[in-house]
N, C-alpha and C positions, 0 to 999 in steps of 0.2 A: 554354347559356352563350354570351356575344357574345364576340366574335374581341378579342383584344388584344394589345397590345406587349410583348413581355418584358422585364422588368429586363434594361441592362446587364450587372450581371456574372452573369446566367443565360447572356446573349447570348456573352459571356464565357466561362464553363466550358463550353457545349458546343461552342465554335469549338476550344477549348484539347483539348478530349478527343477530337476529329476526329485531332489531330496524335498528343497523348502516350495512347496508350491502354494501355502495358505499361512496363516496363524497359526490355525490348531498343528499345521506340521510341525512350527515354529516351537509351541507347548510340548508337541512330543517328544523332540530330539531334545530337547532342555532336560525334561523331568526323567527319561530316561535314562540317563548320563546322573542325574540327582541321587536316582534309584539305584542304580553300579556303584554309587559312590557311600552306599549306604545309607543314608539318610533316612532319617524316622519322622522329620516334619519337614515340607515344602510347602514355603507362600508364591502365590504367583498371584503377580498383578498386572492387568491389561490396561491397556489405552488403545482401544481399534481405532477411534477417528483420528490417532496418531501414527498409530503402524507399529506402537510402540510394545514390548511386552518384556518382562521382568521376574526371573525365576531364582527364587534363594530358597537354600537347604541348608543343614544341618551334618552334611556328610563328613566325609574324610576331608574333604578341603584339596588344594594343590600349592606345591613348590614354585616361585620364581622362575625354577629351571622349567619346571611343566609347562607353565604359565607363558614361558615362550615360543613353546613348540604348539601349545593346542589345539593353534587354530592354522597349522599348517595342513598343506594338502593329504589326506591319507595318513594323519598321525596320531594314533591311538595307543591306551594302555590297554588293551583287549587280546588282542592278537599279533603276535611276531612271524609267523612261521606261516608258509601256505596249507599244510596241515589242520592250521589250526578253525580254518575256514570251514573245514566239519565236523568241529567239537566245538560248539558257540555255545557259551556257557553266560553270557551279557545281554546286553537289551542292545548296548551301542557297540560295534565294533569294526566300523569299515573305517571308521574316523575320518568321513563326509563332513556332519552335521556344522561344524564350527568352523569348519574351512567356507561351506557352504553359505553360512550366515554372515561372514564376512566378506562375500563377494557382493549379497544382495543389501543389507543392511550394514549399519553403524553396529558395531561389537566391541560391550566393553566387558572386562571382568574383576572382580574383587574375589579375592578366595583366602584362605586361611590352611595349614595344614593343623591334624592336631598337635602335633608336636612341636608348633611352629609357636614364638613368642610374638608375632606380628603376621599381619597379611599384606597382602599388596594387590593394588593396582594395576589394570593392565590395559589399555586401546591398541586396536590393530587396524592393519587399512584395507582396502579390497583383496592385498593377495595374501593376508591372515600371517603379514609381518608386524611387531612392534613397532608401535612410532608412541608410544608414552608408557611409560612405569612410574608407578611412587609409592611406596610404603602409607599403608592407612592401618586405622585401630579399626577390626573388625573380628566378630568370633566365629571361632574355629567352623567351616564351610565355606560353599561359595554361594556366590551373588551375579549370574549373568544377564546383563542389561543388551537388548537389541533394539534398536530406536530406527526410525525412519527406513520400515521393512520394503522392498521392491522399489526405492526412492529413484534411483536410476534405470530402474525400468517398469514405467509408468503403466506400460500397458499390460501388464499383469495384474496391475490392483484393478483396471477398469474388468477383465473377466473372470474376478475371481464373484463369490455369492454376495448377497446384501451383508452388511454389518450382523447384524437380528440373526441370519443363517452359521454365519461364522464364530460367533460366541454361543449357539447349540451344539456345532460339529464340537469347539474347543470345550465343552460343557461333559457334552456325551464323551469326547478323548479320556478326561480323567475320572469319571463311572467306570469306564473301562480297565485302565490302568489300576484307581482304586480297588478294586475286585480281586486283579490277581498280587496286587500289594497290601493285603488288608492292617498292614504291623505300622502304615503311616497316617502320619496326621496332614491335613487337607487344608490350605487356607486360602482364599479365591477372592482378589478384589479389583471390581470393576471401578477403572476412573476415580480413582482412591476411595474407594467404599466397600465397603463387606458385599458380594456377591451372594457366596456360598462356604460352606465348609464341609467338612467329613470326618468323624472321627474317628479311633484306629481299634483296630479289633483283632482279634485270634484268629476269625474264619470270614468266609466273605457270606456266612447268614446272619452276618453282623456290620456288614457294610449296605447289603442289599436293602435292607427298609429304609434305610436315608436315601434312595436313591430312586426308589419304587415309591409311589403314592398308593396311601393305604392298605401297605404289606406289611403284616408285623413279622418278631423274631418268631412268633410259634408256630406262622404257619409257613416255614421253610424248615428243611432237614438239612443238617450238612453229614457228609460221611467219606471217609478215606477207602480205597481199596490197592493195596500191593498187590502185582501182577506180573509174573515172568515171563520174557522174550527172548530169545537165544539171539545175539548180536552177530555181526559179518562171520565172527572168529571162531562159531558154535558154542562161546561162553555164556553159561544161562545170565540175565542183567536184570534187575529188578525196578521197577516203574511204579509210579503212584495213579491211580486214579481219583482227585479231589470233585465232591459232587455237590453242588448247594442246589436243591432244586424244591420248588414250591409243592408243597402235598396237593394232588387235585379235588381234594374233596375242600380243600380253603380257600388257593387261588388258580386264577388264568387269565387269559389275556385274549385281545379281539385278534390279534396279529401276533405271529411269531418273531417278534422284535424282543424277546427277552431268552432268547437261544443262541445262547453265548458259549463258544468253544476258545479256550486260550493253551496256548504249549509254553511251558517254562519260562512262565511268565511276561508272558505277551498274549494280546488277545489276536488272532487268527481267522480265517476264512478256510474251514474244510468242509463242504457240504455234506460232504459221504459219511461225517460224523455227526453235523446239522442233524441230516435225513434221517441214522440210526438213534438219535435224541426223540425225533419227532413220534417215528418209528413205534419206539417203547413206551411208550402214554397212548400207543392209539388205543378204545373204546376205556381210557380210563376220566375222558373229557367232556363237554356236552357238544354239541356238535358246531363249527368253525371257531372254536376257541384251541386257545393254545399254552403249552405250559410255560412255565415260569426253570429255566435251567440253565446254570451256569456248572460247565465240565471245563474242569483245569487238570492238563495231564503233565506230569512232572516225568518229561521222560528223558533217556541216554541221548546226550549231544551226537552220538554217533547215529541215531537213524530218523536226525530231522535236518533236512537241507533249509535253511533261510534264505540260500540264494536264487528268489525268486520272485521279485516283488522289492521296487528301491525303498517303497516304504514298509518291508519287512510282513507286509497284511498276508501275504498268502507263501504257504512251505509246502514242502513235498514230504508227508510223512510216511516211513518204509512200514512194510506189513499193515496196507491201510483194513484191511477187511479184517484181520485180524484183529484190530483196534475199536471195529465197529463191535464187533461180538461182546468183546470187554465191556463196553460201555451199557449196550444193553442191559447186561448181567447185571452191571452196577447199581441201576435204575431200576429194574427188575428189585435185587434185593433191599433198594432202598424204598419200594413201595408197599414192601410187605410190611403186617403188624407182630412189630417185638417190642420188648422192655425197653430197647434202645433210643428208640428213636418214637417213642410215647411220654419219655420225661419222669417216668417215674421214678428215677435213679435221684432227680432232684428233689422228689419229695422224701424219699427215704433219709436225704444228706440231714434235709432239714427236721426231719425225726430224730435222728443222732444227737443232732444237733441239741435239739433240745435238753433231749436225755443229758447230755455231758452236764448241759447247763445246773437242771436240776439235782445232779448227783454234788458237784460241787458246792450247792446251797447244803448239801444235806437234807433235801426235802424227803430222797427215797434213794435206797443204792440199786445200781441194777448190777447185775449180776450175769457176767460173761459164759456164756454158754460153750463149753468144750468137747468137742469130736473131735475125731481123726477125720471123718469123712470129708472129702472137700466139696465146696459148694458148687454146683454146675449150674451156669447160668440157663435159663428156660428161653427161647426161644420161639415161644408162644404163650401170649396172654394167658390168666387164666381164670378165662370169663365162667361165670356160673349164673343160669339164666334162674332166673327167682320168679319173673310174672310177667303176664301178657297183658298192655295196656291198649284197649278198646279193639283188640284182638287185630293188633295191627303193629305194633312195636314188642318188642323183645326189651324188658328191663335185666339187664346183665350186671355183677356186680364183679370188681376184680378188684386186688388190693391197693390202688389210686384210687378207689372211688365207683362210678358205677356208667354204662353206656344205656342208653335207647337205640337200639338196633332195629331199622324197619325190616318185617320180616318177607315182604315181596320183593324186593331189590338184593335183599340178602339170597334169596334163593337161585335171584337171576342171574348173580355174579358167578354162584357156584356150577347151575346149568350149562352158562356161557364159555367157560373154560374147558369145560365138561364136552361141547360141541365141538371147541376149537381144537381139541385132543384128539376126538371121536368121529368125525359127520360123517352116520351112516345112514341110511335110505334102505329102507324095508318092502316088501311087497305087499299090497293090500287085498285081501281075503275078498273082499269085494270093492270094485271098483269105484270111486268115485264121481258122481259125472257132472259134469258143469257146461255152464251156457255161455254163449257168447264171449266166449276169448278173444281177445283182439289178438295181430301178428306179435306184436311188442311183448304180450304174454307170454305167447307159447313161443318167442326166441327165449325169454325169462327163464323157463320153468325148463327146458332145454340145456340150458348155462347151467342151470342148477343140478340138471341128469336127474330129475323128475321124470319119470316116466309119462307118457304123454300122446295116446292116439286118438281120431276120429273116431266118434261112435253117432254119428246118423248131423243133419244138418245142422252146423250151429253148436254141434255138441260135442263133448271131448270126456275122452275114459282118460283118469288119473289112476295110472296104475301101484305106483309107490309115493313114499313119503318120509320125510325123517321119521325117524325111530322114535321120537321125545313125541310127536302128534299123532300118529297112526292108529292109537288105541283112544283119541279127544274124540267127544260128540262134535266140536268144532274142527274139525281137522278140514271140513270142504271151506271153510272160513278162512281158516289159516292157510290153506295152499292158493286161494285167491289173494291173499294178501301180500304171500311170498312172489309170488306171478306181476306184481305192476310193479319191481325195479332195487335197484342195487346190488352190489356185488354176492360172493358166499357170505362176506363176513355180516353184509347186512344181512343175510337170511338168516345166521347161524342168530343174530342179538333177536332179532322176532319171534324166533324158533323159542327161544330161552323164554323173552317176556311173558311171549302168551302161557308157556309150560310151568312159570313158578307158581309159587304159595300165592292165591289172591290177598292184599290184606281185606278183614274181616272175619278171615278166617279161625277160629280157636284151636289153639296148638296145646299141649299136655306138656309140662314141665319136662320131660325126653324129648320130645319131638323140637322142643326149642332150645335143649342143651345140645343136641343132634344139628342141627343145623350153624347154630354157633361155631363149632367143631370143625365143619364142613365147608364157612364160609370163610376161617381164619386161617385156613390151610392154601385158600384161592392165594394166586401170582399175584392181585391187583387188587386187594379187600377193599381198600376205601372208600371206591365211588364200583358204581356200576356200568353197564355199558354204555350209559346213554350220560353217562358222565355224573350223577344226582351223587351225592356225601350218603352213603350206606349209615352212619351210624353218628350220635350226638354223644359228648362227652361229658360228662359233670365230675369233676377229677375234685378229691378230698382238700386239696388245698383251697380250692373255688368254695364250696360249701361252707369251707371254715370262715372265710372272709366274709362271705353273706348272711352268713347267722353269728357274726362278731363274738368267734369263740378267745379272739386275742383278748378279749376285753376284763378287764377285773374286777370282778362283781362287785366288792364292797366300795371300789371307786364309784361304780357308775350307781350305786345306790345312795352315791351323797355321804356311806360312812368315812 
């Protein structure tokens, strides 16, 4: 057959079915058009056994005059100019999605502007012209109804997922979106009934336990990092890195399904940033677990291409190696222990607090303490070990309250670093010799550049050895163990185990303010290699609440 032109609106439903290809696309292109339009609260209601779905917000609303054009082909408030296509500063901007939805479905809309004393009405037909208007009383936003989805083309609803599938992907769409809009309110109802909801927050470690089963707010961190990139034009540009990520010594996960990268407010697919995520928690977890990490990067419209991907999931972003280093660094500093991100800041607020209270009773004045000196914030706890319980924990006391610090994982974290800085291999004054090696061995211990020759049948001279075991009475133990498998790094975590502080051991008040010292300075203090929580908290507010210091004595005596 000869080559020829497709009908129009062929041309038409497969441009439109690049865009809408499910429900949940159907939710996305809505709520993100909701989202441009500013909106602080979006209800969305579904009908799947209808096809039907129903998005209103709060936002700026639209003009009559809008109102006519919206759902034309390619007609958007976003972008004018071909320029403009690489400075995307929107969620929507190719102005598909409504032209799109009024090819496959019924499209109707209500909108309001705010300066508008009335809103109106609008029905379009397949090629996203007017065929109804009327004036309605509606408040200020819009209301887009899409009723009877892929009606005309039947064989789309038969291979799209089950029902049950498609209201998880449209479930999991706004987890997602929620995350990097955390300033809106959420309201979700199936078949006219409350579904779900979300409520709106400052940061997204505040959206994340609504959405995560049995995460609370204390055990995520959120933290910002500015970070400069020299743009096309050699102008230095400054960029945010936003990081909400679960501390590993509280949570993690079977599967890395909660390793979430978004750019400027959309969530994304870069694995290269995936990978440097994964990357910077490694031996801070227990082993096939995964962490909990949401990286939102707020960067210059100038070195993210979105044109790659009709539904926008995957960008091309510039200086990608560069951008891994970043993130690391971030995660790195976010896993360290400071005043910051231990909360004490809030217990001190509520010490203020108090004090104001009772100076305006006149119970007591306090009295403002004046220097010049300015205050520099510390950087490092400032634990002071006090006693060694069953010669196995470390009782530390710092101005929150007090820690139990185990003292063998504490040691092992500080060794482990120590390795990964250093692995050096030493000679041994006398030889080692062991029996029965298998080939698998001695390729091991080979990998590792363990020294390693024949000395008579069956037998093998270990000539060196890491430096941390060459001087252990077990070190023929230890290089058998190092000998049956894994990489350096698993030699380097073995290496460590076996060379810390055993507990049971009795330490002397230096020897345990020495090591505290030692193990708050480590890159990844919290957990150890093998992934275990290094330390328990008993923070001053907790205490107060358990020994009911709020309580007023001559009440609770009945006077």
């Amino acid at each position: 057959m000869s080559i020829q032109s497709l009908p129009a609106e062929v041309v038409h439903l497969i441009a439109a079915g690049e865009v809408i290809d499910s429900l949940a696309s159907v939710v996305r292109e809505l709520v993100e058009n909701s989202i441009d339009a500013e909106a602080t609260r979006i209800v969305i209601d579904l009908w799947p056994e209808h096809w039907r779905v129903r998005v209103a917000d709060n936002g700026c609303g639209m003009s009559l005059e809008d109102l006519e054009k919206a759902a034309m082909a390619h007609s958007t408030s976003k972008i004018f100019h071909r320029e403009d296509l690489w400075k995307i500063t929107s969620l929507g901007f190719r102005g598909e999605a409504l032209h799109s939805l009024a090819q496959l479905a019924d499209l109707e809309i209500h909108s309001r502007a705010k300066t508008a004393d009335e809103g109106n009405r609008v029905v379009y037909n397949a090629l996203g012209d007017v065929v109804e208007t009327e004036t309605v009383a509606i408040a200020p936003g819009t209301v887009v109804a899409v009723s009877n989805l892929f009606g005309h083309w039947i064989s789309r609803r038969q291979g799209l997922p089950s029902p049950g599938q498609q209201l998880k992907a449209i479930q999991n769409q706004i987890y997602q979106i929620a995350l990097c809009h955390p300033q809106i309110n959420w309201q979700v109802n199936l078949d006219n009934r409350a579904w779900f909801a979300l409520s709106p927050g400052r940061t997204p470690q505040q959206i994340l336990p609504q959405i995560i089963r049995n995460l609370r707010f204390g055990d995520l961190h959120y933290s910002t990092l500015a970070v400069e990139l020299e743009s096309e034009d050699l102008q230095p540009c400054t960029h945010q890195i936003g990081l909400t990520l679960g501390l590993p010594d509280r949570c993690h996960r079977g599967k890395a399904d909660w390793v979430k990268v978004a750019v400027n407010g959309r969530l994304v697919q870069i694995p290269d940033l995936e990978r440097a995520i994964l990357s910077a928690f490694a031996k801070t977890l227990p082993r096939d677990r995964f962490p909990v990490c949401f990286l939102h990067l707020q960067a210059s419209p100038q070195i993210v291409d979105w044109n790659r991907h009709p539904a926008k999931a995957e960008i091309y972003l510039h200086q990608g190696e560069w951008w891994q280093e970043q993130v690391k660094n971030a995660i790195a500093q976010a896993l360290r222990l400071n005043p910051e991100n231990l909360s004490l800041a809030m217990h001190q607020e509520r010490v203020t607090a108090l004090l104001k209270v009772a100076e305006a009773k006149n119970t007591y004045r306090v009295i403002p303490c004046e220097t010049s000196q300015p205050i520099v914030q510390s950087t490092v706890i400032d634990l002071s070990a006090i006693a060694q319980v069953r010669n196995t924990y470390i009782l530390a006391e710092h101005p929150g309250g007090m820690w139990l610090v185990e003292q063998h994982i504490a040691h092992e974290r500080i060794l482990y670093e120590q390795l990964c800085d250093r692995w050096q291999l030493v000679p041994l004054e006398t030889p080692i010799i062991l029996r029965q090696l298998k080939p698998a061995q001695l390729e091991q211990l080979q990998r590792l550049q363990i020294e390693c020759e024949p000395f008579g049948e069956q037998l093998w001279a270990i000539r060196s050895a890491p430096e941390l075991l060459h001087q252990r009475p077990d070190c023929a133990d230890a290089i058998v163990e190092l000998s049956l498998g894994g990489d350096l790094q698993a030699a380097q975590v073995a290496t460590a185990c076996r060379s810390a502080i055993r507990n049971g051991t009795p330490l002397t008040l230096p020897q345990m303010q020495s090591l505290l010292d030692e193990w708050q300075r480590t890159r990844n203090p919290r957990t150890c290699p093998h992934g275990r929580p290094i330390y328990l908290s008993l923070e001053e507010t907790s205490l107060a609440r358990f020994f009911r210091r709020h309580w007023v004595i001559g009440k609770s005596h009945g006077i």
